[in-house]
N, C-alpha and C positions, 0 to 999 in steps of 0.2 A: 265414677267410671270414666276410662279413658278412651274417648273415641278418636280414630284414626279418618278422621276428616279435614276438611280445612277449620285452620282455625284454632290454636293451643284449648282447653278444658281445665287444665292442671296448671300451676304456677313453673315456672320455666325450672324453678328448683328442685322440687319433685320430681320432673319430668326426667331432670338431670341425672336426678340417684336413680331414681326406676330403671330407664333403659338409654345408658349411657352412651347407645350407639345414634341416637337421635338428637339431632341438634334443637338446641333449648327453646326456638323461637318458631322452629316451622311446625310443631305439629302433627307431623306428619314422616314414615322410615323414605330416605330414600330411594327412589326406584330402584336402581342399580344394585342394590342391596335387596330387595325382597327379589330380582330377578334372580341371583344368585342362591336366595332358600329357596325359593319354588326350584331352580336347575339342581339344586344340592339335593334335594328330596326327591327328584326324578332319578338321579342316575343310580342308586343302591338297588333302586328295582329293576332298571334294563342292566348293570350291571350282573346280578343274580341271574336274571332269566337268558343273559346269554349263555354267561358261567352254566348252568343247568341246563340248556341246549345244547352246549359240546359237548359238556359230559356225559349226561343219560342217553339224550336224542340221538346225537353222531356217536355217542359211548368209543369216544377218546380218548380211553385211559391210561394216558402214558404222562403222568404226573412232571416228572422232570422235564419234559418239554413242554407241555401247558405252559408250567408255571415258569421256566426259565425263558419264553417266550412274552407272560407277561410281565416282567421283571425288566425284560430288556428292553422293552416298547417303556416301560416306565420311565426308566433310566435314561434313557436319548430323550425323550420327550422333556423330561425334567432338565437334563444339563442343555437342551434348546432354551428353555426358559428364563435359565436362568444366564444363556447369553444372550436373549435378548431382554433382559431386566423386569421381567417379569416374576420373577423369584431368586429371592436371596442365600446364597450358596457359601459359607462364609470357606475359604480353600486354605487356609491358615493355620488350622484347628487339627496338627495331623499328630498332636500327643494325644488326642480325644478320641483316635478311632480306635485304640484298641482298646480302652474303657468299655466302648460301645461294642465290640467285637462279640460277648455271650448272647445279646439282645440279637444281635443280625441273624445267629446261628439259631435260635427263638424261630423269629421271623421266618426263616426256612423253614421251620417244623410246622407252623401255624400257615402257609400258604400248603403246601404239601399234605399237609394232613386234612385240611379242608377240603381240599383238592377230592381226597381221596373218598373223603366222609360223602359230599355233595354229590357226586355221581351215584350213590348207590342209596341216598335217605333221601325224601320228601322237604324241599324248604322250610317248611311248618317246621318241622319235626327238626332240623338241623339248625334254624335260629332259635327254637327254645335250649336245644344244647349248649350251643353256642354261649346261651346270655348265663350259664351254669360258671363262666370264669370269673362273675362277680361275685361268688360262692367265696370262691378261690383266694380273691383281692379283700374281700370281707372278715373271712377266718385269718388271711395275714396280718391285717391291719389289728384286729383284736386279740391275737395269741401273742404277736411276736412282735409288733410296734406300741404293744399297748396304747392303741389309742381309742378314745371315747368315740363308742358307737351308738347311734340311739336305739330304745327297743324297735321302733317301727322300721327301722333298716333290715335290724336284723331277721324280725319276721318275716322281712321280706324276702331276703335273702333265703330262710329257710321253706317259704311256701314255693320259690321259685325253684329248689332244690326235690321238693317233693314232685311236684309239676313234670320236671324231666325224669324221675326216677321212675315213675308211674308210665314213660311214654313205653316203654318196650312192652310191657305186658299188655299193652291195649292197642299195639302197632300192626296192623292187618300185613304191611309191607313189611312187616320185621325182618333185619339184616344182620347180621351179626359182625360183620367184616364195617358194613358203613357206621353200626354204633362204636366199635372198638377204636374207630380211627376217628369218629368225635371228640372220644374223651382225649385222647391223645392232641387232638387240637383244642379242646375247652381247657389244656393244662398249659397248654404252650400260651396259649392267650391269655391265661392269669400270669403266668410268668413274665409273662413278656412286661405288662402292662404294671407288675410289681416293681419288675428290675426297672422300668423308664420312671416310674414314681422316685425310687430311691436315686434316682441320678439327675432333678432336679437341679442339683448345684453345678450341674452338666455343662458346658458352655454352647452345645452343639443344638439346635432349634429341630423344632419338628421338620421343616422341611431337608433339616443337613441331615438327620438321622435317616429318614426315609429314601436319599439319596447313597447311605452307605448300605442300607437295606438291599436298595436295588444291586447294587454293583456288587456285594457279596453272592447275594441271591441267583443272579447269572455267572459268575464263576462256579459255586458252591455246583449249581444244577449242571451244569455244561460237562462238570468231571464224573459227576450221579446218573448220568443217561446211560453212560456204557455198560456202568459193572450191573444194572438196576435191570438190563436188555431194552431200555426204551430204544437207543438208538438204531435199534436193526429191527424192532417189533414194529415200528412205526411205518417200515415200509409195507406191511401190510394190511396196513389200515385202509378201509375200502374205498373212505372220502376222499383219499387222499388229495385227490386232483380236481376234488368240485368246488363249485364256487362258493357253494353253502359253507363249507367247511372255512375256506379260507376270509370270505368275509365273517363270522360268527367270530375267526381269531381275531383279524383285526379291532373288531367291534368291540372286545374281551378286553382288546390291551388299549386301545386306548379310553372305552367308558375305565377302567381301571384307574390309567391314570390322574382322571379329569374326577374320578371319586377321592381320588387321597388328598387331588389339591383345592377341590369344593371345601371339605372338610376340616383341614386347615384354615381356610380363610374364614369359614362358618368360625371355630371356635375364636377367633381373632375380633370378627364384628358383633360375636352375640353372646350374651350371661349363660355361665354354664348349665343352669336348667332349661334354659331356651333350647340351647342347641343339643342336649340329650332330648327334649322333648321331639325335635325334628327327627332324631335320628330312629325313635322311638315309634314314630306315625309312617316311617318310611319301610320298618320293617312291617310293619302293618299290612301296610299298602301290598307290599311284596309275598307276605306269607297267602294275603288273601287272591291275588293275580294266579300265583303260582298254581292253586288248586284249579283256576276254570282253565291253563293254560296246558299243564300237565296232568300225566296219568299219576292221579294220587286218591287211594283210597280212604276214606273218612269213615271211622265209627262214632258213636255217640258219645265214647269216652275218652275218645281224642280229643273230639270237638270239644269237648268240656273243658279238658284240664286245659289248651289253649286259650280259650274263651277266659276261665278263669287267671291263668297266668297273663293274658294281654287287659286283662280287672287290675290286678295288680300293680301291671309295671305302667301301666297308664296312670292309675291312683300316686305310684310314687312318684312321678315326674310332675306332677300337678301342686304336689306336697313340698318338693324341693323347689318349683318355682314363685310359690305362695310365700316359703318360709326367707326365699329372697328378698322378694319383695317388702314384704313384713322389715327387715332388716336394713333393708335402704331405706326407708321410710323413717325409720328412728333412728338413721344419721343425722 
């Protein structure tokens, strides 16, 4: 057993393969690094609960300026960053963006559609659809890349399909406008997340892709406001001039931003079951806040199939970091 005290337990070798973000002799992760998963694991959830304060609570549904508002806040924030050296922007790379160009226009439908889905369904209820895109990525990967999937994936895959298929007949708040614009984002998020798998041999890093994300994503909205009526419905929004309203935006755009680039930096320091596992305990965190925060109704058969689907996707992240593990070990 490996204890995180002073003092190594395991041979620096071991130690090496296991968890390569820890240096061989101390022991012990980093401060600076566990400050970063404990911060990384907070913001998904004030991220959410703001996101779902403006849009149910203030019910500011005017999606193209949400969203083109936090895109923009991303955008400046990130090219601040990356003049003050804080993140890497490679500006060189300008045969790359139209490669990336389908993914960006993704990216629009998958904030947008989220956008639309989250103001009108219950958290709970919107991150089990959500996680329906690894459905998506799973039936890709085995129809059409033929590549070997183990059975325990794929059951899982399919109990976590059954899971949301069941949630509408047992949904008290059932919407029909908020599940229709899920699916529409559970596709755009398998897609997205297929097309960025096949463009690997890509030169552009997650942070340069999520920087043409941005700058798309506010052009794209800024032309989408007029013909959509946000631009002129907006003035009649009641908030418009309170301070709630206006701090909950800001709040929006920049937990926003400081989530995509926790995130990055998570997959960068930590083995990919580690960091699915964080991001796994965070939606947790959030589906279970959500309920004592908002008005959301619970039956017994919602709670269950959740209950059961959070069995599940806890079990597989447990099973991928095991089967790591296992695997370094017999390097």
């Amino acid at each position: 057993m490996i204890l995180l005290g002073k003092g190594p337990v395991v041979s620096s070798q071991y130690q090496t393969q296991l968890l390569p973000h820890i240096a061989p002799d101390s022991g012990s992760i980093p401060q600076p690094r566990w400050l970063l998963v404990t911060f990384g694991e907070s913001r998904p959830t004030l991220f959410s609960m703001t996101w779902k304060y403006v849009l149910s609570v203030l019910k500011f549904t005017y999606p193209t300026l949400f969203q083109g508002w936090q895109t923009l806040i991303g955008g400046l924030l990130l090219h601040v960053s990356w003049k003050l050296g804080w993140a890497e922007i490679n500006s060189s790379l300008r045969s790359e963006v139209l490669t990336w160009l389908p993914a960006s226009v993704l990216f629009v439908g998958i904030i947008y559609a989220g956008s639309r889905a989250l103001s009108r369904l219950a958290i709970p209820v919107f991150l089990t659809l959500h996680n329906v895109a690894e459905v998506i990525i799973c039936g890709h990967q085995k129809c059409f890349r033929k590549e070997k999937i183990s059975p325990a994936k794929i059951c899982s895959a399919l109990f976590l399909l059954a899971a949301a298929g069941c949630l509408p007949f047992n949904d008290s708040q059932f919407d029909p406008d908020g599940y229709f614009w899920a699916v529409i984002h559970l596709f755009c998020v398998g897609a997205y997340r297929i097309l960025q798998k096949s463009q690997k041999s890509n030169a552009l890093s997650d942070i340069d892709q999520q920087y043409l994300n941005y700058i798309f994503s506010v052009v794209l909205l800024a032309f989408a406001s007029h013909p959509t009526g946000d631009l002129f419905s907006v003035l009649d929004f009641p908030f418009l001039y309170f301070y709630r309203f206006h701090g909950s935006c800001c709040a929006s755009g920049f937990l926003g931003f400081f989530l995509m680039f926790s995130t990055v930096k998570l997959k960068s320091l930590m083995a990919p079951g580690q960091c699915a596992a964080w991001i796994f305990f965070a939606k947790v965190i959030t589906a279970g806040l959500s309920i004592l925060l908002f008005d959301v109704i619970l039956t017994s058969a919602t709670v269950g199939w959740r209950v059961f689907y959070c069995r599940k996707d806890c079990g597989e992240e447990v099973l991928a970091f095991s089967t790591q593990a296992q695997n370094s070990f017999k390097m």
